[in-house]
N, C-alpha and C positions, 0 to 999 in steps of 0.2 A: 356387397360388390360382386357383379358378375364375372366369368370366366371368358374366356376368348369366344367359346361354343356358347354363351348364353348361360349355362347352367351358374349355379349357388352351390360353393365348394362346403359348405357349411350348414348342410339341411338337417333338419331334427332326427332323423332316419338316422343320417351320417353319425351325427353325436353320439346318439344311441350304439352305433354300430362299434365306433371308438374305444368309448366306455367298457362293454360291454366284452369287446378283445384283451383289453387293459384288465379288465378285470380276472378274465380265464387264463392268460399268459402267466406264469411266474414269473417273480420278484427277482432282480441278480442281486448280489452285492451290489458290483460294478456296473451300474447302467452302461456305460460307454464303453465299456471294453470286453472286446472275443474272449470265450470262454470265460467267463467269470462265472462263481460259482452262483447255485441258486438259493435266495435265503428263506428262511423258515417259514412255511405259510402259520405262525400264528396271528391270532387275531391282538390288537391293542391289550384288550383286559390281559387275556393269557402272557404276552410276554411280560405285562407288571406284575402277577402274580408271581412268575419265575423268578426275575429278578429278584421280587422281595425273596423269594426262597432260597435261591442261592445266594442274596447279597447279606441275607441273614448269616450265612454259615459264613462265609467268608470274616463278616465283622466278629461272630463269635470267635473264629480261630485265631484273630490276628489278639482282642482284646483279651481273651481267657487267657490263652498261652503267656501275653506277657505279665497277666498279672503272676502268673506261676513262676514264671523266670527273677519278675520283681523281687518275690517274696521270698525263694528261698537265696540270690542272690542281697538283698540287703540283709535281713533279720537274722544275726550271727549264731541264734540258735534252732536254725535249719542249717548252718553249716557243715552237712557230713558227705562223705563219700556219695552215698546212697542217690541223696537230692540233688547232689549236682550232677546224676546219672539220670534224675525226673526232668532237671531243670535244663539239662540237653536235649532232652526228648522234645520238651517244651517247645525248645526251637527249633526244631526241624515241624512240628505242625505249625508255630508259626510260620517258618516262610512258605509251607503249603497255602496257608492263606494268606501271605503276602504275593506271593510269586505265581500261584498255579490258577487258583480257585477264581479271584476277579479276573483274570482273560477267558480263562476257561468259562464262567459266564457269560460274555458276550460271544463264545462262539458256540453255545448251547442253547441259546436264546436268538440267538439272529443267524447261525446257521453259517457264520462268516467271520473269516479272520481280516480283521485289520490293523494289526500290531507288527505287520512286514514278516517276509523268511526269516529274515535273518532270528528274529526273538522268538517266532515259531520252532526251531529246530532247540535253543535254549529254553522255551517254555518247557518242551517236552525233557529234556535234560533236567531239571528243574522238579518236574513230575515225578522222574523215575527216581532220582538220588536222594531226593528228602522223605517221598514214599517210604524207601527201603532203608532209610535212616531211623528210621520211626520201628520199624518191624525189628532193624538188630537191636535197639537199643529197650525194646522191650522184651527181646528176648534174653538179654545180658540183665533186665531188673529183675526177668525171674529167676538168672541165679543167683544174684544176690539175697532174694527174697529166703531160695531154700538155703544158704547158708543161714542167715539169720535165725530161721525158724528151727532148723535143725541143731543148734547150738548156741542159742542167742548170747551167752557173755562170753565165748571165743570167737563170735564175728567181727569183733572191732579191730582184734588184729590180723584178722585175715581179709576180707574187704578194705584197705585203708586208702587213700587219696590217691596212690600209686595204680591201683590197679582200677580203680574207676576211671583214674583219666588213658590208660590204656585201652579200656572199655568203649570209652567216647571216641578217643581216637580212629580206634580201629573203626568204628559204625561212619563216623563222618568218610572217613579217607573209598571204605572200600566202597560204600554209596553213590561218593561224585565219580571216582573213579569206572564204575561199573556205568551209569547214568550217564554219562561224557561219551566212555566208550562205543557203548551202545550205536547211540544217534551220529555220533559225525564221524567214524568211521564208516557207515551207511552199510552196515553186518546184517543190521535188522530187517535190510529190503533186498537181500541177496537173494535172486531166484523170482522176487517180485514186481521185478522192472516194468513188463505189461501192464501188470493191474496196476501200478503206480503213474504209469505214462497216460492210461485210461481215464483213470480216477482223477486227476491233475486238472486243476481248477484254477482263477485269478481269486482270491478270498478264501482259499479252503489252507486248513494248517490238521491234518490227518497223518499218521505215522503208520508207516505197515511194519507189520512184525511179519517174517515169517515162520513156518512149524517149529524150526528147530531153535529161534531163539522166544519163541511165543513156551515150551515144554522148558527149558532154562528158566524165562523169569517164574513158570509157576514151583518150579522145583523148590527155586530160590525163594519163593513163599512157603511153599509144605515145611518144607526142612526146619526152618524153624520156628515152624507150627508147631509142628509133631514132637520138637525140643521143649515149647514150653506150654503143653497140655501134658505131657508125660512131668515136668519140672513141678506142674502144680497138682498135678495128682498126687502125688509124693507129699506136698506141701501141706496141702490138705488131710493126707491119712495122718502127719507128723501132728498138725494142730491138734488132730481130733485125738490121739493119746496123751497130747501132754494135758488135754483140758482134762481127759476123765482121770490122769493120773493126781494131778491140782484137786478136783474133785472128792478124789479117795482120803489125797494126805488132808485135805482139812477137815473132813468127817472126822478121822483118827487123832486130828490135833487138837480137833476144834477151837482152830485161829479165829480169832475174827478179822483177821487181816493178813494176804498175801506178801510171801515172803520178797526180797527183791528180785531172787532168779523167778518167780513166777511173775511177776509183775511186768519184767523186761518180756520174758516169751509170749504173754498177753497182751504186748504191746506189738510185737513184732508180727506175731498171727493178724492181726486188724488190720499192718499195714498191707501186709501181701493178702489179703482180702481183698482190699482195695483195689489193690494193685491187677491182683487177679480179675477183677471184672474189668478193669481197663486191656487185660490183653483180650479177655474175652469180646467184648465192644469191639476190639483192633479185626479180631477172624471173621466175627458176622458180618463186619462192615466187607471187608474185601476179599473173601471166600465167593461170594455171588460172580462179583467180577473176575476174577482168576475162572474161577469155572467155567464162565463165557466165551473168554478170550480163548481156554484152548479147544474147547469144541468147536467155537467161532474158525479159527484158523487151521482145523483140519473139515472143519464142512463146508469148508468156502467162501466165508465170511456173511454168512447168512443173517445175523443178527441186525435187527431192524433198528434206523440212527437210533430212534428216543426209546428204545432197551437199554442202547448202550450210554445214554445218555444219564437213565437214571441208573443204573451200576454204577455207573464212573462219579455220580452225584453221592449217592448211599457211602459210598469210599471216601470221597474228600471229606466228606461230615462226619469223617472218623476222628479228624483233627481238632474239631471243637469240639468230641464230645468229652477227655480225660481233663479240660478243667472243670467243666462240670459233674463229673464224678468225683474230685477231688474235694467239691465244696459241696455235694451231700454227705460225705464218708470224714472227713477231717475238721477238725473245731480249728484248730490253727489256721488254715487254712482260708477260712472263712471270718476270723478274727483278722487277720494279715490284706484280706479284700479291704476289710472298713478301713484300718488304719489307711490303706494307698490313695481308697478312692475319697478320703476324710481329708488327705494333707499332711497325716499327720507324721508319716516317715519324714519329714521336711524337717521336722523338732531335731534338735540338738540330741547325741543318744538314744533317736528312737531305734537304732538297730538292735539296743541290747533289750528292749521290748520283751516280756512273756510272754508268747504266745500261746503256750498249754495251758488247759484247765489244771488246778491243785489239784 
């Protein structure tokens, strides 16, 4: 159909010409709406690839975590202080990957928030308070671990239910509290108003820190870094004399079988092994990131998105990695999987279940 002037609005030139705009323009979010943010030029393959990779960790955090929380909540002989100190931890990387990780992938992968402000400024809450829930409470199991190992048959009355749930306590309260404060107070963007008004998009959900609370959260990382790498150093020089002293006296006894106090501190060394690698796993994971963020926020914020993308990735898939340590390092552990994933906690009694090898 022709135009008023004769011409064809629709000529193969034209198409070409369309297309070809269409295809060099950026993507928005928001087709229809000013300022919307622009989403991720990945191609189809690449964003399934991410997805599977992020949706993996997500699924692993949510399902690891609760079988941990299952396990030492049912089965009445993981009932001790200790494990409900693991099994709090537990849950704070579960709602990491309840709460953080699936939004946090769709806007690592499409480059765009669509879950409203309102859940944006609570996602980020959500980020900081279970994050740093995770770090107190692993650093409260390493002093549990060096009491244990430094005197394992006077730990029972020193560690007892009292002070573990003081423990927990204190990690959940100061966490939300600190992570609340933070973001809706709007402390963290004081000084940042420009680059914030700049930056400000229809689909974007980005947080700005500035210097001086960017040097706080890492503080609030070091600190009790530096508490339990110095805790497990300690730990470590402890294991390794009581194994050669064990060593010596049964040469000189020549037992064929350890006595109970050795048996209990060979038990207690294995857990804070364990354990130990799970804080180690917690610093590599989010060591990179901390280190980013405050170079990032005294150079200007120079870090390019998909750096900070995969830091902030390396970090959340800190959450699923401690149930999987705990079921290469633990027989119970991994006895207490089959029973859940069997049915078989379902049975009448199956709480009083053995879980330990003889």
């Amino acid at each position: 159909m022709a135009t008023d002037d004769g011409s064809f609005p629709w000529t193969q030139e034209s198409i070409l010409s369309r297309d070809l705009l269409s295809a060099l323009s950026p993507q928005l979010c928001y087709e229809n709406l000013n300022r919307s943010c622009v989403r991720s030029p990945y191609s189809p393959g690449s964003r399934l690839i991410l997805y599977a990779v992020f949706g993996f960790g997500a699924v692993l955090a949510v399902c690891g975590n609760l079988l941990v929380m299952t396990s030492i909540l049912h089965f009445r002989q993981l009932h001790s202080p200790a494990n409900f100190l693991v099994a709090s931890l537990a849950c704070a990387d579960l709602l990491v990957g309840l709460t953080v990780m699936p939004f946090s992938m769709v806007r690592s992968v499409e480059g765009c928030w669509y879950f409203g402000d309102s859940y944006c400024k609570l996602h980020s809450c959500f980020d900081i308070s279970f994050c740093s829930s995770s770090l107190l409470h692993l650093c409260f199991i390493s002093v549990d671990r060096h009491i244990a190992v430094s005197d394992p048959l006077i730990y029972p009355t020193r560690f007892t239910a009292s002070v573990s749930g003081k423990y927990i306590t204190f990690s959940w309260l100061l966490s939300i509290i600190y992570g609340f404060s933070l973001i809706y107070t709007g402390a963290s963007e004081a000084g940042l108003e420009d680059l914030v008004s700049a930056l400000t998009c229809v689909g974007g959900c980005q947080v700005a820190v500035n210097q001086s609370w960017v040097f706080i959260n890492f503080l609030l990382f070091l600190v009790p870094a530096l508490v339990m790498m110095t805790v497990y150093s300690k730990i470590f020089l402890i294991a390794k004399q009581q194994a050669q002293n064990m060593e010596k006296m049964s040469k000189q006894t020549a037992r064929a079988s350890d006595s109970y106090k050795d048996r209990v501190a060979k038990r207690e060394r294995k857990a804070a092994k364990t354990l130990g690698i799970a804080v180690a796993a917690f610093l590599l994971s989010w060591l990179p990131y901390f280190v980013d963020s405050i170079i990032d926020a005294f150079l200007g914020f120079i870090t390019p998105t998909y750096v900070y993308e995969i830091l902030a990735w390396i970090a959340y898939y800190n959450s699923a990695m401690n149930p999987l340590i705990y079921a290469f390092f633990y027989p119970w552990f991994r006895k207490a999987i089959k029973l859940i994933v069997t049915g078989k906690i379902l049975k009448e009694n199956s709480s009083t279940i053995n879980l330990f090898p003889e």
